[in-house]
N, C-alpha and C positions, 0 to 999 in steps of 0.2 A: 342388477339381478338380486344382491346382496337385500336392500330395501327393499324390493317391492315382496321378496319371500318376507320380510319380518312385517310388513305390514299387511297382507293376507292373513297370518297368521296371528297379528294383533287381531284383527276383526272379528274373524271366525272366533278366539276365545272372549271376546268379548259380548258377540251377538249369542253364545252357547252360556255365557253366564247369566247375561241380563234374563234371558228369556227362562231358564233356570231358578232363578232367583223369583220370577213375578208368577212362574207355576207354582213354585211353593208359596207363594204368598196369595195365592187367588185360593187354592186348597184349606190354608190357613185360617183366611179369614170367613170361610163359608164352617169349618166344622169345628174349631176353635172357638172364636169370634163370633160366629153368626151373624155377620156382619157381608152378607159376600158382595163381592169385586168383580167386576167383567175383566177378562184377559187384559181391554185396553187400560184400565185403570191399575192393573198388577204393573203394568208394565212401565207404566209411570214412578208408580213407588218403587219400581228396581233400578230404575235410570236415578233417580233423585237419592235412592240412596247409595248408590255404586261411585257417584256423580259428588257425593257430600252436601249438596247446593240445599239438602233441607226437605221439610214435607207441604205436602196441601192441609189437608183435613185429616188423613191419618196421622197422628202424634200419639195417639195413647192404643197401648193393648192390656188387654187384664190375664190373659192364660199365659203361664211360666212357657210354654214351648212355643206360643210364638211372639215371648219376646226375647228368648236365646235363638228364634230365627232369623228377628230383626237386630239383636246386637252381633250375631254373625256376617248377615249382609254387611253391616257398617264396616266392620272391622276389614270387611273385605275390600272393601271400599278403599280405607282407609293405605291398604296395603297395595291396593292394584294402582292408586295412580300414581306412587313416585316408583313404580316398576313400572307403566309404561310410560314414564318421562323419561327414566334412566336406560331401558333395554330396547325403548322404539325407536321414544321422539328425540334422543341427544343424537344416537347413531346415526339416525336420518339425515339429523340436519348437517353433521359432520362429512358424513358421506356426500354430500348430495352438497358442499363446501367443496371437498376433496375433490371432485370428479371437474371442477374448473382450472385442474390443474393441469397443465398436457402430460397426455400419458403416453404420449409415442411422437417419435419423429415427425416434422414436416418430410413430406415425400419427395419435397421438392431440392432437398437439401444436397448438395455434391460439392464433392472435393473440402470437406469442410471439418473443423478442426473440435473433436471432442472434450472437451473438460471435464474430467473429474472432480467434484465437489470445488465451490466456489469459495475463494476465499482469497485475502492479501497477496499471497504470491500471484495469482494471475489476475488481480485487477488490471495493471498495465498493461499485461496482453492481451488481454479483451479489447482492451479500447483501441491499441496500435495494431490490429488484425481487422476491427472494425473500421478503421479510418483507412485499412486499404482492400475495406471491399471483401474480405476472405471471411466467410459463413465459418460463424463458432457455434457450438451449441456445449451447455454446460448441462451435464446430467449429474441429478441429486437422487437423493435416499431421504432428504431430510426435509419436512414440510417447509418447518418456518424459513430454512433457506432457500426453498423454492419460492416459497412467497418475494422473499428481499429479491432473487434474482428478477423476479417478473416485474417487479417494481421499478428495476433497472431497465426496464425494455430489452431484456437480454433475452434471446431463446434459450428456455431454460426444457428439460422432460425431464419426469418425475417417475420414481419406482419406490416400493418398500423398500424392496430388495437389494443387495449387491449382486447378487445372483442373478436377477434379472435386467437388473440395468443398462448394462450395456448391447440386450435383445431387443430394446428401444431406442437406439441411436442412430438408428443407419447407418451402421459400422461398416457394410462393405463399400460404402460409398465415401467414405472419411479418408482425411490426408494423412491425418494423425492424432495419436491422443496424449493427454497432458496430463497425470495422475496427480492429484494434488489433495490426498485421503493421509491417514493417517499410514503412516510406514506397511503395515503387516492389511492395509485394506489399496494402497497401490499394488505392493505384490499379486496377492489376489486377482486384483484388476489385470494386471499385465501379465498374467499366466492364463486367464479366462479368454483375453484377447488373442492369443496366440494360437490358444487351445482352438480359437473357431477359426483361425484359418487367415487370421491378420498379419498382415505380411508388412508392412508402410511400421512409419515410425513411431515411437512410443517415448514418452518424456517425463520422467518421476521425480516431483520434490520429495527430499531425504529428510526427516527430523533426526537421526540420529546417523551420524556419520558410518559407524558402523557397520549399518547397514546398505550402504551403499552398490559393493560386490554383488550381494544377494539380490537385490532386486533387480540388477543389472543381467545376475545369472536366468532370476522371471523369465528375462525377455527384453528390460527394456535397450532400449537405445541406447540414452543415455539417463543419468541419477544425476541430482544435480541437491545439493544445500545451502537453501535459500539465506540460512541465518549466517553462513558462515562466509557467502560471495558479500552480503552486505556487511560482515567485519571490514573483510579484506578492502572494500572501497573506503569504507570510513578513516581505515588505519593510514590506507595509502592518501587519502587527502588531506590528514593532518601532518605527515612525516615528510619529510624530504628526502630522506633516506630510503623509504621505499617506494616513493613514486618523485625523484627528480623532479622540481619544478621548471628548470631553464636550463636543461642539460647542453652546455655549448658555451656559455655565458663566461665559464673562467677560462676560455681559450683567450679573452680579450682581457689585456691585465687594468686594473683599475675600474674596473664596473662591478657591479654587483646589485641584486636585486632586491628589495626591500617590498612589504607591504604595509601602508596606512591606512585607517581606518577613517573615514571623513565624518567628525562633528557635525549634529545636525547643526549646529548652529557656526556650522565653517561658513570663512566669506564664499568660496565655491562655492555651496552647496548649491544644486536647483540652477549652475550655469552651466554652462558647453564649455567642453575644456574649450574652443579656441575664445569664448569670452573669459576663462579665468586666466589663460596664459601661461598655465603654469611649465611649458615646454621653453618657450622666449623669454621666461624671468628667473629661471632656474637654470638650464641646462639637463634638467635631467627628463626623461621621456616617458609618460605615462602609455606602458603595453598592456594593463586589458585592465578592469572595474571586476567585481563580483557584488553582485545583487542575487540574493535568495536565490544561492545554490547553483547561480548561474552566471557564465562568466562572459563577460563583452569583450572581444578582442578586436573589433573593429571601431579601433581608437581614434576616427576621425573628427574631425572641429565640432561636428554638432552632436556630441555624443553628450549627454546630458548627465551630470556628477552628481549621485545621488548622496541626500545624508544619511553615514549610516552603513557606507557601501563601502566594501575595502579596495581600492588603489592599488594596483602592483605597478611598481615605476623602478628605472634602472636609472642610474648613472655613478657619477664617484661619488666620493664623500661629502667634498664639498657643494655638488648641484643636489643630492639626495637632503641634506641637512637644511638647504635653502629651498625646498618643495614643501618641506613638512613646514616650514614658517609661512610659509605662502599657503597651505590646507589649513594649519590648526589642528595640527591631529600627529600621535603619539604611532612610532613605530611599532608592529606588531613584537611580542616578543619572539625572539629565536634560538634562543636557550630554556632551561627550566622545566621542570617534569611535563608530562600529559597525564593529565587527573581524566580517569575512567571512572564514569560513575555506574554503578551493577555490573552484578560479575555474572549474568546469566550465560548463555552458550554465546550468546554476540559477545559480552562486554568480556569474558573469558579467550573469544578467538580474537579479540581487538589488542589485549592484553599478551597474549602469546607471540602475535607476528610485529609489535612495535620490540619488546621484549628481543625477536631475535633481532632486529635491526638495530640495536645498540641503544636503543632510546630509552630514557628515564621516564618511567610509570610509576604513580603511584592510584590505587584503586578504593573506590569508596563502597561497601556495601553494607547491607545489617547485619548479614547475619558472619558472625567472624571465620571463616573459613582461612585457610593456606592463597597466599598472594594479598588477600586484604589490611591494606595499609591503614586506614580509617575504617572503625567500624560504626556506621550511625546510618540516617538516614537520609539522603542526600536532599530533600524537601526541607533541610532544614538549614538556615545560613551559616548557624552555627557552625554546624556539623562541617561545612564547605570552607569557612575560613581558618578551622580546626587542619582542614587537610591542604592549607596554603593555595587555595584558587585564585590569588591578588600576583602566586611568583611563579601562576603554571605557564606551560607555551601554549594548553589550550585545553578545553574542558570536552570529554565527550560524552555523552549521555546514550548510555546502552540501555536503557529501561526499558521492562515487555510492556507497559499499557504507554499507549499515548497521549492520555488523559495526565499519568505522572509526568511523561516528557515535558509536554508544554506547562506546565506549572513549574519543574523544574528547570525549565528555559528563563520564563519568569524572575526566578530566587538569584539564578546563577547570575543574569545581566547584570542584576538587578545590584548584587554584591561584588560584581567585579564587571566594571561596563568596557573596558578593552580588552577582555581575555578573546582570544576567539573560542565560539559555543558551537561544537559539531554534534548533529542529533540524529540519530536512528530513529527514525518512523514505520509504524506497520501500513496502515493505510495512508496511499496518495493523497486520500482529498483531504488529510490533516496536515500536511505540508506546507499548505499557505498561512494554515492557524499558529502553525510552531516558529515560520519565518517573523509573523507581526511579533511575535512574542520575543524574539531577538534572537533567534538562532542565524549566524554566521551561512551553516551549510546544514542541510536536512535532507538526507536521504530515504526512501521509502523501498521495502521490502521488493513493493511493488511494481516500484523503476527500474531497480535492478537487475530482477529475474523477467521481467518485461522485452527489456533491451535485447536479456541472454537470447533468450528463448524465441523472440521474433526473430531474430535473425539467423536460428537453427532453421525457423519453417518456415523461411521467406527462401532459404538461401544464400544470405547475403554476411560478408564480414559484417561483425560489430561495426557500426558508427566509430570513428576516431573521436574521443569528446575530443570540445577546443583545447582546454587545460592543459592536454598531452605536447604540449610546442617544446620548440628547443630554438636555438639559436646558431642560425646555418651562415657561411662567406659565401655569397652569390658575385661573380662579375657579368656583368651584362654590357658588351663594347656596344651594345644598341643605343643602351643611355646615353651616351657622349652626349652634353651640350645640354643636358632637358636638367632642371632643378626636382630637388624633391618631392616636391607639391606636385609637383606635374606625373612622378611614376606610379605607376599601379600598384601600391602598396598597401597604403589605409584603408582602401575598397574592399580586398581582399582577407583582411583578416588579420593581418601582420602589420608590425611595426619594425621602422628602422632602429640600430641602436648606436650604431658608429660605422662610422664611413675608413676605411681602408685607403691610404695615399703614400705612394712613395718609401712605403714601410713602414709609415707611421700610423698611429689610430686617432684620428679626430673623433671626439668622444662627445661634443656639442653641436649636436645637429638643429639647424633651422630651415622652413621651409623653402628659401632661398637660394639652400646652398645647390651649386651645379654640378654637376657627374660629370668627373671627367674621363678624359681614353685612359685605362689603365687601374684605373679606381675598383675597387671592390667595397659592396657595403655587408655589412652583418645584420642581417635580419633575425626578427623572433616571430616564429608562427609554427602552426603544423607542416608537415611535411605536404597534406596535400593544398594547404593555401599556398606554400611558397611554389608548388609546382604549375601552382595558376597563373602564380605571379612571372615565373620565367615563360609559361607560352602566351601573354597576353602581349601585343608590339611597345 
């Protein structure tokens, strides 16, 4: 409607000018001039000068008033066409761009999960809602990220407004909404929502902690801070101290768990543990690999040793020391600070919760603030071997762009190639870019509030990652008689670590050895693989 009023009205003033302009000029040149013009030939000279495009045969007048009537026409001219480029023909084309945008719900849509404004925190969700089938739709305010949504194939509906936005979602038809604006435009959102009568659940990413209560008080459900859940995983997958690695392990005295990093150029690399052997030339037991970010616990013969990938293997002193000779590859360290690099609200909350767990931080940022142990810029090697990254237990990179992350994945390897390199990522699909780049473990903003959040609106516990294992005494008198190759173990996800006999701990396991009545083995796995592993015969 917008359009076709301005183009009416472009017409109308212009068909009132032209014709305007060629009666004064038919007038003109009959009593001026003496020269006269039929209406059709005025109306020529008013298009051609209105138009600019030039004359026929009239170019010259000799009487002063009509040729301030023809330097007026011009001028007019001159002025009316970037006025109707700029007040017609841009709005037009923008509008008439605009309106390919959807402006209202599919009708068809039920039970289905609203997003407010698109961005890092619910990329994950999107895709893990989409892959089970539950109708999302993300409503914007903002063009150019309506655009990127659509390009995603994502249903996306579009409004100016915040006001209105949510009058185009099919909100009485929705499961629940996901506010993911900026703090004081979720409020908003989740008080407008209530306001009309939405009763189901409501999900608010928090930028500033603070505000947490309040927007809870809106209405929502729950508030949740996305920067602050991705500290707390990064802190916890660097520390042992606050997330136990193999909680169980010193009940069995003389084992202990180590991780190596495998050499690309180890004789492993690129073999199946059962062709490197390294379980029957060492004694000690390879429980699970990590490969970018991700950890393999189903440590059986064909498991393929990557270079590059870190080894977690249990035994004493002496089978642990004869595995690293047989890999080629240097113990991770287990002592020595953890070098934080940025101290923005992540690398600040990553700093606070190793801080309470007794761990030695030291923090790299530019600008010199209280806690900043180094001040420079971590892009620089200098600056990095300035704050001892050769004698840290592992480097974590808290940067806001991911653009700096991966360059400074780059520097860090690159200057210290066995530290391990933990990285904070905003966007998922830069996670495989930061792992080539040498990061150890990479987390995404977007994995994390993905996992939370699905599982609020699915219903369902958090997933157990694999990681979470400990190390349980299982006796199974079913075993009697059967060898360890033979039980349901490495299928499962777990590894054995010593075998229990007569009170004593056999600590060098082979696939040979026999279960006998009486026997207890010590496993490592999650609680719910080794629950697999007791009801399997």
């Amino acid at each position: 409607m917008r359009s076709r009023g301005r183009i009416l009205l472009l017409l109308a003033v212009l068909v009132f000018f032209i014709i305007s302009a060629a009666v004064l000029y038919e007038a003109g040149m009959a009593r001026l001039e003496h020269r006269p013009r039929s209406l059709l030939e005025s109306l020529e000279w008013s298009v051609e000068t209105l138009s600019t495009t030039g004359y026929g045969r009239d170019n010259h007048w000799d009487t002063p008033a009509m040729m301030i009537l023809v330097i007026s026409v011009q001028l007019a001219g001159m002025l009316i066409v970037p006025l109707v480029l700029f007040l017609f023909v841009l709005p037009y084309i923008a509008e008439r761009f605009e309106e390919r945008l959807p402006r209202d719900a599919d009708r068809s849509l039920r039970e289905h999960v609203v997003v407010y404004h698109y961005g890092p925190a619910v990329e994950g969700l999107l895709q893990k809602l989409s892959a089970q089938n539950i109708p999302t739709l993300v409503a914007e305010t903002d063009e150019a990220r309506t655009r990127e949504v659509l390009e995603r194939k994502q249903k996306v509906v579009f409004s100016r407004s915040d006001e209105d936005i949510l009058d185009v979602c099919g909100l009485e038809h929705a499961r629940a909404i996901v506010a993911n604006g900026r703090d004081e435009e979720n409020a908003g959102i989740t008080l407008r929502a209530r306001q009309t009568g939405f009763r189901r659940e409501i999900f608010a990413f928090v930028e500033d902690p603070t505000h947490r209560k309040a927007i809870e008080l809106a209405g929502a459900t729950s508030a949740y801070t996305p920067r602050h859940i991705i500290a707390a995983a990064l802190a916890a997958h660097a520390s042992n101290v606050l997330s136990p690695r193999m909680p169980g392990l010193e009940a069995i005295e003389g084992l202990e768990r180590r991780e190596m990093r495998v050499p690309a150029e180890s004789p492993v690399a690129g073999l199946t543990l059962a062709a490197a052997g390294i379980g029957a030339r060492t004694g000690a037991i390879v429980v699970g690999q990590w490969t970018s970010s991700r950890l393999e616990t189903r440590c059986a013969g064909d498991m393929l040793i990557g270079g590059g990938s870190v080894l977690e293997i249990i035994g004493d002193s002496e089978s642990l020391d004869r595995a690293a000779g047989v890999i080629g590859g240097r113990y991770l360290r287990q002592s020595g600070p953890f070098l934080v690099a940025g101290f923005g609200e992540v690398g600040r909350k990553v700093h606070e919760l190793l801080e309470d767990a007794g761990e030695e931080v030291r923090v790299v940022e530019r600008i010199p603030v209280e806690h900043v142990d180094v001040v420079g810029d971590v892009l620089d090697p200098a600056i990095l071997e300035r704050a001892g990254i050769a004698q840290s237990r592992g480097i974590i990179l808290a940067l806001d762009s991911d653009d700096s992350t991966l360059f400074a994945t780059v520097i860090a390897r690159d200057v210290a190639p066995d530290v391990p390199l933990i990285a904070r990522v905003n966007h998922a699909r830069n996670v495989a870019n930061i792992h080539r780049a040498g990061a150890d473990y990479a987390l995404s903003i977007s994995d994390v509030s993905g996992d939370m959040l699905y599982a609020r609106l699915v219903g369902r516990s958090a997933r157990g990652r694999d990681e979470n294992r400990r190390v349980m005494r299982l006796a199974a008198p079913r075993w009697a008689g059967r060898t360890l190759r033979e039980l349901p173990i490495r299928e499962q996800g777990c590894s054995a670590v010593a075998l229990e006999r007569n009170g004593s701990i056999v600590s060098r396991l082979t696939p040979d050895l026999r279960y006998e009545a009486g026997d207890a083995l010590w496993i490592c796995g999650t609680a719910e693989a080794v629950h697999r592993i007791t009801a399997a015969p």
